[in-house]
C-alpha positions as CSV (number, residue, x, y, z in Angstrom):
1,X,165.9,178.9,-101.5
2,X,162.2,180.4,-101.4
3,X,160.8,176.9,-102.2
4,X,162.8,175.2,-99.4
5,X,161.1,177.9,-96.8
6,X,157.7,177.5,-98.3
7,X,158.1,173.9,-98.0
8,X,159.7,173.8,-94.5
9,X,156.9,176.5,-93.4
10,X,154.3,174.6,-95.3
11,X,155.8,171.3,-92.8
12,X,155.5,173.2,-89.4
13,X,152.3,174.4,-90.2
14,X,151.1,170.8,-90.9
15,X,153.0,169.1,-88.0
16,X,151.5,172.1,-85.5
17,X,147.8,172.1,-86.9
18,X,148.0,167.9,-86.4
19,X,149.7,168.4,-83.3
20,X,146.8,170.8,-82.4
21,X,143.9,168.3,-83.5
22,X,145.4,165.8,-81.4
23,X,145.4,167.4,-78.3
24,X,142.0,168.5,-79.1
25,X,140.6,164.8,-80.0
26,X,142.6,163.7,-76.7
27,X,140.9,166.7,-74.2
28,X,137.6,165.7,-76.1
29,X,138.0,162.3,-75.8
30,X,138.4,162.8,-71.8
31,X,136.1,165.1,-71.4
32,X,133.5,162.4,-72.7
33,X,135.0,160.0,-70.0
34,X,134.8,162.1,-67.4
35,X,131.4,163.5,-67.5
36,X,129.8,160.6,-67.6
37,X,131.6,159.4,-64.9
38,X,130.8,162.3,-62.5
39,X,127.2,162.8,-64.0
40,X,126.0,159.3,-63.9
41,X,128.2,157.4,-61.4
42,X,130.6,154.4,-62.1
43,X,130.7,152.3,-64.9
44,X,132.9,149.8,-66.9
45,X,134.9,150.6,-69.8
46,X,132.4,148.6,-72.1
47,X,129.5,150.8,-70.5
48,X,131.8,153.7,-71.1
49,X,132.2,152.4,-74.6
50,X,128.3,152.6,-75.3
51,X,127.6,155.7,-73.6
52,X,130.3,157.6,-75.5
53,X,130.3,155.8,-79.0
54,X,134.3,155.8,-78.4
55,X,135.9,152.8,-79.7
56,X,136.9,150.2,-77.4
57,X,140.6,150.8,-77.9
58,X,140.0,154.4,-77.6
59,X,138.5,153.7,-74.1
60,X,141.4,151.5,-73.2
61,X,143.6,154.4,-73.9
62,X,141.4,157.5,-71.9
63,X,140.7,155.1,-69.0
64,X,144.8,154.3,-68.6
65,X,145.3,158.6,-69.0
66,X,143.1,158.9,-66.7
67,X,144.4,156.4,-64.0
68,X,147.7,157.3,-64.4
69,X,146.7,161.0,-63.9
70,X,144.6,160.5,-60.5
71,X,141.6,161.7,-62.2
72,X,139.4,158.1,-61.6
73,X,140.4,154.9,-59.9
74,X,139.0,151.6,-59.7
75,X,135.9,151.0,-57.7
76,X,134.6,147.2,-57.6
77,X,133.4,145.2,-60.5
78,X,129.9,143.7,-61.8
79,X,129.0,140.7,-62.7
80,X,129.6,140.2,-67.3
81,X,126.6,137.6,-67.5
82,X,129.0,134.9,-67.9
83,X,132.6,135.7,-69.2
84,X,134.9,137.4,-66.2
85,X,133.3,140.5,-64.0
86,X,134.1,144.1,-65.7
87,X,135.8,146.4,-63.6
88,X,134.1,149.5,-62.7
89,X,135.5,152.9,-62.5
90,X,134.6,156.1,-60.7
91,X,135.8,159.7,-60.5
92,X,138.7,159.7,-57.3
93,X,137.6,161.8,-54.6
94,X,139.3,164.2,-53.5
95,X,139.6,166.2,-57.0
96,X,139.6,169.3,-55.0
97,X,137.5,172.2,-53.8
98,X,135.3,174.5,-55.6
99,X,133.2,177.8,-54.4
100,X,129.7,178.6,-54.9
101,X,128.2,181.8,-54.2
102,X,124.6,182.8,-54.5
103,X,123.6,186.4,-54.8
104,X,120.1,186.3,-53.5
105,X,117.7,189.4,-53.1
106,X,118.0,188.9,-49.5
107,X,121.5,187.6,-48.4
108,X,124.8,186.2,-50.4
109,X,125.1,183.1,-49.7
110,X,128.5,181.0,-50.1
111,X,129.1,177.4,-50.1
112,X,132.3,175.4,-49.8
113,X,132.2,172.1,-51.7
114,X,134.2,168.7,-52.6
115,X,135.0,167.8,-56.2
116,X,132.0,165.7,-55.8
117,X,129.7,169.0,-54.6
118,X,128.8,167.5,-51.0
119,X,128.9,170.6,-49.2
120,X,131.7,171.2,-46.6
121,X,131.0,174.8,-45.2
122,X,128.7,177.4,-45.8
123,X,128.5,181.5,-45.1
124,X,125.6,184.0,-45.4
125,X,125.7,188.0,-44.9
126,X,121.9,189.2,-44.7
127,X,121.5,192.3,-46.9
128,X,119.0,195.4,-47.3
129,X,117.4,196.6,-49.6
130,X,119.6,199.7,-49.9
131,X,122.8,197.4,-49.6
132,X,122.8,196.5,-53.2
133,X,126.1,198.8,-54.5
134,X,127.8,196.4,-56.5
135,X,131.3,196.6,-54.2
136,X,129.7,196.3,-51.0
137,X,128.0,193.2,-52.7
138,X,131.9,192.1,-54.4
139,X,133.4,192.5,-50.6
140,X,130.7,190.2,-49.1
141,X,131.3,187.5,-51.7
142,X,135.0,187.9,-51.3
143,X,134.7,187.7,-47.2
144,X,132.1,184.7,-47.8
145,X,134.6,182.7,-49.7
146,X,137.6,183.5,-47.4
147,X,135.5,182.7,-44.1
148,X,134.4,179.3,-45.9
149,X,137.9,177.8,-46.7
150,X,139.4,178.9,-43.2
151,X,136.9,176.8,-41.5
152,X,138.6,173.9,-43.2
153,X,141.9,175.0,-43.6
154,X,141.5,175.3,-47.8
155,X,143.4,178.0,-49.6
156,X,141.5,180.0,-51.0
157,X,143.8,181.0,-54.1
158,X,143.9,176.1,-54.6
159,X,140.4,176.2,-55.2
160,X,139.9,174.8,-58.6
161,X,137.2,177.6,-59.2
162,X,134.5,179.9,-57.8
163,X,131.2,180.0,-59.5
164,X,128.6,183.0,-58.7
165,X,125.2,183.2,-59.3
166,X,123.2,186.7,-60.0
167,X,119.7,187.1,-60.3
168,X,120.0,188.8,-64.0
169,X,121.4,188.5,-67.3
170,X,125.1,188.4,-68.1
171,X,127.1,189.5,-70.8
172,X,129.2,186.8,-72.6
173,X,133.2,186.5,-72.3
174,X,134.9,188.4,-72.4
175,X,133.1,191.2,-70.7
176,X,130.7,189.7,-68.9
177,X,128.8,192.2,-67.7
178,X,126.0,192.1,-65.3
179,X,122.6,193.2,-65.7
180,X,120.6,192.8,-62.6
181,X,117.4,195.2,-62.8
182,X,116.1,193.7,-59.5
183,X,119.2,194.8,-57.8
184,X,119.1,197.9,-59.1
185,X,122.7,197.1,-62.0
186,X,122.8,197.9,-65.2
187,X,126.4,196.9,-66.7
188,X,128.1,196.0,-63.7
189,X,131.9,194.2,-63.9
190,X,131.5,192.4,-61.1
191,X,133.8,190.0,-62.2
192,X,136.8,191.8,-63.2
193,X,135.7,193.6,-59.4
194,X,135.9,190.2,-57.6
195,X,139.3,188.8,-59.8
196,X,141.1,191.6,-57.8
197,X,141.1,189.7,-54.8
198,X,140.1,186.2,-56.0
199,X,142.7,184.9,-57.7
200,X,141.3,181.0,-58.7
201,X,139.6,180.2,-61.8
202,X,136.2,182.7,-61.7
203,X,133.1,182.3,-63.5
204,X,129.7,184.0,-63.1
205,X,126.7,183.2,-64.6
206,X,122.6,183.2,-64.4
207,X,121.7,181.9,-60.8
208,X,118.2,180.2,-62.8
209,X,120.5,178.5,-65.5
210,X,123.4,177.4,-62.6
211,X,120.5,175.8,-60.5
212,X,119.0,174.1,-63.8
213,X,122.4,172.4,-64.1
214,X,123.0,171.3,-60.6
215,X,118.9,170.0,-60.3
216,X,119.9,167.9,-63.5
217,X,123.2,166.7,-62.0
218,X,122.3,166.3,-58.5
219,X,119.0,166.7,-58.1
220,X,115.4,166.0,-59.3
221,X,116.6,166.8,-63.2
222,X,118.6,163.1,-62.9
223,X,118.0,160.9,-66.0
224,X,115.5,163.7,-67.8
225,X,116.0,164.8,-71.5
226,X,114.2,168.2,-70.7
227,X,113.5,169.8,-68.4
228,X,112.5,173.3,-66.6
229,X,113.9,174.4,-63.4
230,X,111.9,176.9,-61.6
231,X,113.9,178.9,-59.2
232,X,111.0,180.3,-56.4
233,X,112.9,183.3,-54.2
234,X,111.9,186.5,-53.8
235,X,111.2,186.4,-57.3
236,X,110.3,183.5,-60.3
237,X,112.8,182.7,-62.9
238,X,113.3,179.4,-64.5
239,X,115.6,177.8,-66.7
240,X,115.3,175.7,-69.9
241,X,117.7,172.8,-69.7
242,X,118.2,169.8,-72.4
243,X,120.6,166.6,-71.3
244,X,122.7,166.3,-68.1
245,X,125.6,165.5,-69.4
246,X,128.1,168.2,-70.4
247,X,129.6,166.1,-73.5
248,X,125.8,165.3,-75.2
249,X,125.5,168.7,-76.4
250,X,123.1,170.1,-73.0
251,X,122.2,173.1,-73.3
252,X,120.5,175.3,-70.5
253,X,118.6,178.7,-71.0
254,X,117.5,181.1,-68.5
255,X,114.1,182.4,-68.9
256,X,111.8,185.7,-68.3
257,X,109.0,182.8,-66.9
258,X,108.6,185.3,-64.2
259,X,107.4,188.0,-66.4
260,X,105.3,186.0,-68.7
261,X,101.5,188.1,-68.4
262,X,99.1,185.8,-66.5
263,X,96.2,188.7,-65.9
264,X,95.8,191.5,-67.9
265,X,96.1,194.7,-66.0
266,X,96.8,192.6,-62.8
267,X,99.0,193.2,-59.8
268,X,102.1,195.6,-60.6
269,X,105.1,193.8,-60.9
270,X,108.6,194.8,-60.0
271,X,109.5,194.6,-63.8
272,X,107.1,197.7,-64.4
273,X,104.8,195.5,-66.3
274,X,101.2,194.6,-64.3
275,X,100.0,190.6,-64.2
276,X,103.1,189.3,-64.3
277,X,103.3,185.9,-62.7
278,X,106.3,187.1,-60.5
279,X,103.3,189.4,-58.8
280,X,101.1,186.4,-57.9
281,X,104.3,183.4,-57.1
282,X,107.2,185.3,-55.6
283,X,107.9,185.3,-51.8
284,X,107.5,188.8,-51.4
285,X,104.2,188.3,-53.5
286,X,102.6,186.1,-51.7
287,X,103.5,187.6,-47.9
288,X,102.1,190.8,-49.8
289,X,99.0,189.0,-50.4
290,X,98.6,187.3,-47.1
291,X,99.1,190.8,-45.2
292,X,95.9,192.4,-47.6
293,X,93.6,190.0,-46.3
294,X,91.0,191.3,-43.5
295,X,91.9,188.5,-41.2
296,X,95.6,188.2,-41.3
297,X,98.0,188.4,-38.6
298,X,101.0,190.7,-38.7
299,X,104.1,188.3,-39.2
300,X,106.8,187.8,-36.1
301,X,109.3,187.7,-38.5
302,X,110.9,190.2,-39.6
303,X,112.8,189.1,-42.6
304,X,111.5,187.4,-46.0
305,X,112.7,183.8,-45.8
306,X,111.6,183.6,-41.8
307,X,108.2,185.3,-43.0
308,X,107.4,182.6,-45.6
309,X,108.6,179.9,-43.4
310,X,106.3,181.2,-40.6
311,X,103.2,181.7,-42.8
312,X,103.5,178.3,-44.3
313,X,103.9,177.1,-40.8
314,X,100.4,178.8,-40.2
315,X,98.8,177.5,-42.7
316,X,100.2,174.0,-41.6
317,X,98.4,174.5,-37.5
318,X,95.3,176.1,-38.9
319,X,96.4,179.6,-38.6
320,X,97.6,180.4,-34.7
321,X,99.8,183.2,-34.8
322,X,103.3,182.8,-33.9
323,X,102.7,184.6,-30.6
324,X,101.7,182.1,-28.8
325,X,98.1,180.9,-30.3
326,X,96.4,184.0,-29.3
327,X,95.5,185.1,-32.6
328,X,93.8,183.5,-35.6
329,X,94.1,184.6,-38.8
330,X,90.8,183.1,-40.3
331,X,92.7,181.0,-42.6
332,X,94.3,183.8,-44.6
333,X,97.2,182.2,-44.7
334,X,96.3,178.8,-46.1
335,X,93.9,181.2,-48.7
336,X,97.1,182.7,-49.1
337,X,98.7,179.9,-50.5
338,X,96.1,178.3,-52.0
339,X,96.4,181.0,-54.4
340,X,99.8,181.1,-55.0
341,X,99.3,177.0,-56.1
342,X,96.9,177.8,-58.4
343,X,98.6,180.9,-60.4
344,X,102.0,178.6,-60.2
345,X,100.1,176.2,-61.6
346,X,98.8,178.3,-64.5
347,X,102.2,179.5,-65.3
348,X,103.2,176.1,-65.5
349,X,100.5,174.9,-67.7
350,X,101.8,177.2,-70.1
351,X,105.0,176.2,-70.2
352,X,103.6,172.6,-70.6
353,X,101.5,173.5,-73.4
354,X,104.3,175.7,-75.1
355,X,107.4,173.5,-74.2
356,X,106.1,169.9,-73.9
357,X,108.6,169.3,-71.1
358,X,109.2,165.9,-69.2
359,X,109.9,167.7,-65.7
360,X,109.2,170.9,-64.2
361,X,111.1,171.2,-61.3
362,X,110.2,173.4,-58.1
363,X,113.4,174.5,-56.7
364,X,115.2,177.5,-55.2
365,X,114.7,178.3,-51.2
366,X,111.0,179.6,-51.3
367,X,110.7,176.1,-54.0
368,X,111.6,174.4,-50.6
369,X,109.9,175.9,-48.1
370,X,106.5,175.8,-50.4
371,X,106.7,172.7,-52.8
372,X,105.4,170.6,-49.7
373,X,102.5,172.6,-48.8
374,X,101.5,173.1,-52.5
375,X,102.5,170.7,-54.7
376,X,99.2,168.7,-55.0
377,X,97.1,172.0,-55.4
378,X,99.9,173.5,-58.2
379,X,99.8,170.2,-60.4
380,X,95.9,170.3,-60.1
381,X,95.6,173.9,-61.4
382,X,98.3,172.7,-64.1
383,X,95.8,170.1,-65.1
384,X,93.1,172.0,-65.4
385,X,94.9,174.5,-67.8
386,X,97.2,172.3,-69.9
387,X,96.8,170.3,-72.9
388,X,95.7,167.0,-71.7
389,X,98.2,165.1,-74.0
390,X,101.0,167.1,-72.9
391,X,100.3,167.3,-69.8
392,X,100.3,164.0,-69.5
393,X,103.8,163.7,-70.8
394,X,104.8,165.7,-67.5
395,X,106.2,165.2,-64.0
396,X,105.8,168.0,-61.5
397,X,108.0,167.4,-58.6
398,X,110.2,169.5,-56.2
399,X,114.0,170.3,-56.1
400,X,115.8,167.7,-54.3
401,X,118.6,170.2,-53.7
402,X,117.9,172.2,-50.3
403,X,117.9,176.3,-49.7
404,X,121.4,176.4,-50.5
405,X,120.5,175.1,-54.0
406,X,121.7,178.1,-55.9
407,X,125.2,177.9,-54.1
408,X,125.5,174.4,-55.0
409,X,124.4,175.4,-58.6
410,X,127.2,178.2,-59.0
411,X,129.7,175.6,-58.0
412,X,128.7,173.8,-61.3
413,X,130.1,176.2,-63.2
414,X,134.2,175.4,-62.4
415,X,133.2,171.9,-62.2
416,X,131.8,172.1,-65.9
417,X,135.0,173.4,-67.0
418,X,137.1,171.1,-65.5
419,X,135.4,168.5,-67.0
420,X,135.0,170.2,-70.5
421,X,139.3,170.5,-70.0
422,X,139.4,166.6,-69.5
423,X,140.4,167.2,-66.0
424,X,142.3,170.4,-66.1
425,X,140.6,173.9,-65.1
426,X,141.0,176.2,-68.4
427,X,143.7,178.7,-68.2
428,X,141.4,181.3,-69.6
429,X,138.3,181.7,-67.0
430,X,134.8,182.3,-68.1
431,X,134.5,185.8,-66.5
């Protein structure tokens, strides 16, 4: 009688551990599918084939899972080179919605977006300073995700996930615990705060790593093996990020870039430190800067983003004031930035030298407000101080993502799980 048990248990364990496997090779084996699909656009079974290593029977059998699930659908063909045209196949839209939320230094920002991330509404609450208690912060983001799915009629609870981005570390699963020093946290639950009213699939992460994924899905990161994603705001972070697909083993690393000593005994630095390159490159840096010099203007604006959007704008029309042209301020603001350019480009030169990257990517709101203005002065100063044979290895070129970039980077996160799933959101969320 004992044998007949061991045996029988010995028999379900089998049948349940193959069972298991199977369902694993199958989510794998659609996850591959998928992400390439969404990452890189349609393509045809062979081109799925190649791109995946999955056999061609193997693709066969995804691509019919798929189709019969509503996951992709049939979009044209291309021409074989002779034998009959291959039919190509793209993600379906209308996958459903996801939420991004960005909390800035500044504002939180919140973005409604399509299963393809083309943004469909968008919310921002301006904040102080002193405003910074995590739960007034956890009602804001919960209001900002509400007011964005009833201006198109989305519930809020259908989402398929809302992503939030924080301008400091956070703790792994399962407590996930943020640490924002700029914002004045230290072990904050913001998201077991936030799953108290936000009942869809909820993940929160590093705003710098988010951004580095959406700039390599979306944006200037496209079709790069590495690359670093510099996230200008108020602040400098970056992030480290390796492959765009989810199923080639990419990998994406926020950084301390910010922090990284450029002058000894320099300019103090939020951080405590003094030199850091946040002190010479952050928006609030550089405004601090312009306002030192003898022949600067006091600013109209009143608030950080409208004050670097007004000083670049002086820079741009020779420095008239924003009163009407009465005032000039001497050029202090173009001084101003030509500064900025050539610290940035220090910093970056060190990351060339250290990381030999193939794009370093100028993003984040200030990255779009200033990238025009000093692009050709920051990859000059980047020259000058790099390596020439890695330097030479490197593109310097700006986000291709917007202000809202952080947003649309948070909603990566539930998208990167649903892909991950092979199609279905996980029933464990990553916060």
């Amino acid at each position: 009688m004992t044998r007949a048990i061991r045996q029988t248990t010995t028999q379900t364990t089998t049948q349940t551990t193959t069972q298991t496997t199977t369902r694993g090779l199958r989510r794998h084996n659609r996850s591959m599918v998928l992400s390439h699909l969404y990452v890189e656009g349609p393509a045809s079974r062979l081109e799925l084939a190649r791109a995946t290593g999955l056999s061609a029977a193997t693709i066969s059998n995804v691509v019919t899972d798929l189709l019969d699930d509503g996951l992709v659908e049939e979009a044209g063909s291309v021409d074989s080179g002779g034998g009959r045209p291959h039919k190509l196949l793209a993600i379906r839209p209308g996958l459903g919605h996801v939420a991004g939320v960005d909390i800035g230094e500044t504002c939180v920002k919140v973005g409604l977006f399509d299963g393809a991330l083309s943004t469909i509404a968008t919310a921002s609450y301006a904040i102080g300073a002193e405003e910074f208690e995590p739960g007034l912060v956890a009602r804001l983001v919960i209001a900002g995700v509400r007011e964005v799915c009833q201006q198109v009629g989305v519930d809020p609870d259908g989402l398929l996930g809302v992503g939030v981005g924080v301008p400091g570390a956070v703790e792994p699963p399962p407590s996930s615990l943020v640490h924002a020093p700029i914002l004045g946290w230290s072990e904050v639950p913001l998201g077991e705060t936030l799953r108290r009213e936000i009942h869809a699939p909820l993940y929160v992460d590093n705003c710098a790593r988010t951004l580095g994924q959406a700039e390599m899905w979306r944006g200037a990161g496209r079709g790069a093996g590495q690359a670093v994603v510099a996230l200008l705001g108020a602040g400098l972070g970056a992030a480290l990020t390796t492959g765009s697909n989810p199923f080639r083993g990419a990998s994406n690393m926020a950084s301390e870039w910010g922090h990284t000593v450029i002058v000894v005994r320099g300019q103090p630095c939020r951080c405590g430190s003094r030199g850091c390159l946040e002190a010479y490159v952050g928006a609030e840096a550089i405004l601090a800067d312009y306002r030192s010099r003898r022949s600067s203007v006091p600013l109209v604006a009143t608030n950080l983003e409208g004050g670097l959007a007004e000083l670049v704008a002086r820079s741009r029309d020779g420095g008239a004031a924003r009163d009407g042209g009465a005032a000039r301020d001497g050029g202090a603001a173009r001084d101003a930035l030509d500064d900025a350019a050539e610290y940035l480009g220090v910093g970056i030169a060190n990351l060339v030298n250290v990381l030999s990257p193939e794009r370093v990517i100028l993003s984040g709101w200030a990255g779009a407000l200033l990238a025009p203005e000093i692009l050709p002065a920051v990859r000059d100063a980047a020259r000058r101080h790099a390596l020439p044979h890695a330097y030479a290895k490197v593109k310097i070129e700006p986000g291709q993502l917007g202000r809202d970039a952080v947003a649309l980077g948070a909603a990566t996160l539930p998208i990167a799980d649903f892909l991950a799933a092979g199609g279905s959101p996980r029933v464990i969320s990553a916060c």
